[in-house]
N, C-alpha and C positions, 0 to 999 in steps of 0.2 A: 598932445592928446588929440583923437579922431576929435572933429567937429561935430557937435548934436544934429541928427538927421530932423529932427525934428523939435519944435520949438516949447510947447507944454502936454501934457496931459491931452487934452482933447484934440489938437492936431495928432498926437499919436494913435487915438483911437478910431479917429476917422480913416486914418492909413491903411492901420495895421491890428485890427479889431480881432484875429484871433490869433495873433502875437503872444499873449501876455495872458496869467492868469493873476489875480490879486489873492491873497491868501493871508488870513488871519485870524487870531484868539485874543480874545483881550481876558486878562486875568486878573490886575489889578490897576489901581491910579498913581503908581509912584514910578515905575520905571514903563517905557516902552521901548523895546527892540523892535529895530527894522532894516529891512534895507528896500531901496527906491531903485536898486541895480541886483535883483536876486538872479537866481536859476542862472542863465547861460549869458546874463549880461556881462556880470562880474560875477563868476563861478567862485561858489563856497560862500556866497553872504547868506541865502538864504536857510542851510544848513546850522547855520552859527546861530540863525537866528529862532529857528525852532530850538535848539539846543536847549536855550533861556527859556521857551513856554512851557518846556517839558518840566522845568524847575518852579515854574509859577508867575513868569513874569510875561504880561502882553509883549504879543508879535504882530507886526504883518510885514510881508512879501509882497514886491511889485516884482511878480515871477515869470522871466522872458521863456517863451519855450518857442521850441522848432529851432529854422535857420534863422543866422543871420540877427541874432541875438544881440550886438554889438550896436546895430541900429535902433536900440529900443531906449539907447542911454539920453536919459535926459539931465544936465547938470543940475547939482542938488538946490539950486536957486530959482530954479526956474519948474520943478517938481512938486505940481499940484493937483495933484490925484486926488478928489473931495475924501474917497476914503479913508485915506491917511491923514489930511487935515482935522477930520472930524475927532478923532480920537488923541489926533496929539493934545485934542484941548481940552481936553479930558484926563493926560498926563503930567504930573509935575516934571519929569525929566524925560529925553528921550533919549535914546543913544542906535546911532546908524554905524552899520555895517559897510564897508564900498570894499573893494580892490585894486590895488594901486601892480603900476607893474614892475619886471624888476628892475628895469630901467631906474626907475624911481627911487628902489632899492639901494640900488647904485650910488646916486646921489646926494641920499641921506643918509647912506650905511647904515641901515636899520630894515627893519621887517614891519615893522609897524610905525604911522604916524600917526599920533592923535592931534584932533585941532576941535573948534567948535567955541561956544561962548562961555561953558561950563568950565572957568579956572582951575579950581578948586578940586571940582573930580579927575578932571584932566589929569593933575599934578598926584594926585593918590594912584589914580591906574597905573600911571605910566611910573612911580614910585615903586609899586608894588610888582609891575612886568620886571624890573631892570633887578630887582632883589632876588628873583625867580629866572634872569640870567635871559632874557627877550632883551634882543637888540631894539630900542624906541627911541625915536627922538617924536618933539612935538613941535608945535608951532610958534613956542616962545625960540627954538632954537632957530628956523627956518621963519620969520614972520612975513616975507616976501612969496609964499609956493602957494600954489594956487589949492592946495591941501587945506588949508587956514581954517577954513571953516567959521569966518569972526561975520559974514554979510548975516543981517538980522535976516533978512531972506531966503537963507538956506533952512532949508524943509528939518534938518536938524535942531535948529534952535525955534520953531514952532510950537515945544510945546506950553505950557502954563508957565513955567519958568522965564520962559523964553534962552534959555540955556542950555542947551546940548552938549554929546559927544560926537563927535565925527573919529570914527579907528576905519583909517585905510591898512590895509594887509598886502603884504606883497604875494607875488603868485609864487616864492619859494616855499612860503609859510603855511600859505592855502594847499598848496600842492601835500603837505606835511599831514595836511587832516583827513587826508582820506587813502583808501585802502586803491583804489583803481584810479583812473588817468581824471581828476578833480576838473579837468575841461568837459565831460562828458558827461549826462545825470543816472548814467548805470556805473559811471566812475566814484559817483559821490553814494552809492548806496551805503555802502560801509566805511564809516570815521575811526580814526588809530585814537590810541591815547591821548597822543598831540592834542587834537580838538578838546578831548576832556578836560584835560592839564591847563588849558589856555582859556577857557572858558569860568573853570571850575576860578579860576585865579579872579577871573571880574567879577562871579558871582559874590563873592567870598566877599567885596570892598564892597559891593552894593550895599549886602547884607548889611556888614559895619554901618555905612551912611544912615541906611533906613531906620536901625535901632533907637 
């Protein structure tokens, strides 16, 4: 993986101050969707991630725009954007969106990894992706990859719970969600089914849990 150009939050802003837009809804205090890598960081989280607000559940987007998009990436432990912090603590659970590539793909033989502090959902998602025919492994299979998502410090597991979801997506799977080249944000206007189908599939287990 590129090395982080830059080290937190406010060294990036001092950089790269019209870089990024932050973007979000808060809707409720039980789930939060996010991702800390949207827009042209790691293309198609931020997309995945509106998906859920449309349905009811708080978003936000730490959303790279222009070039050079890839420099904006801050590893999920070291990702302390006040705005996002404030709200996780306001969330019982949270669950982050990243993009893994396919390289990664490769090595896990899967399209999706899950990891994070969140057992228990972990093992339901990824239960309910594999019944539904989604290539997943998690991080009880891999507990060595830097995927894990287990450091108390990852911006994932900040919320009330202090247990998250961390779903890396590979760029076969991302590439699957959208109608035009899912690298580019006049690529990602229009989502295929895929996104629905995929999405529709986590909301469905949320719902369960929350009942």
């Amino acid at each position: 993986m590129m090395k982080d150009v830059f080290k937190c939050y406010s060294d990036l802003k001092s950089n790269r101050p019209r870089s990024f837009t932050i973007d979000y809804n808060m809707r409720n205090n039980m789930f939060l969707i996010f991702t800390p890598h949207g827009g042209g960081i790691e293309p198609g989280t931020t997309e995945i991630c509106k998906w859920f607000n449309r349905k009811g559940l708080s978003f936000y987007s730490f959303t790279g725009i222009g070039r050079n998009c890839k420099e904006l990436h801050i590893t999920s432990t070291h990702f302390d954007e006040p705005i996002l912090l404030h709200h996780l603590a306001k969330h019982n659970i949270a669950i982050s969106f990243h993009g893994m590539t396919d390289n990664m793909k490769n090595m896990f033989n899967a399209d999706i990894f899950l990891g994070g502090l969140n057992t228990i959902l972990c093992d339901n998602i990824k239960n309910t992706l594999q019944t539904n025919k989604y290539s997943v492994v998690s991080s009880k299979e891999f507990p060595e990859s830097i995927l894990v998502a287990k450091d108390k410090n990852n911006v994932t597991n900040k919320c009330i719970s202090g247990k998250g979801l961390q779903i890396e997506l590979s760029e076969t799977i991302r590439k699957s969600f959208f109608e035009g080249d899912y690298k580019y944000k006049i690529g990602r206007m229009y989502t295929t089914t895929k996104l629905d189908n995929f999405c529709t599939i986590i909301k469905d287990t949320l719902d369960n849990i929350s009942q």
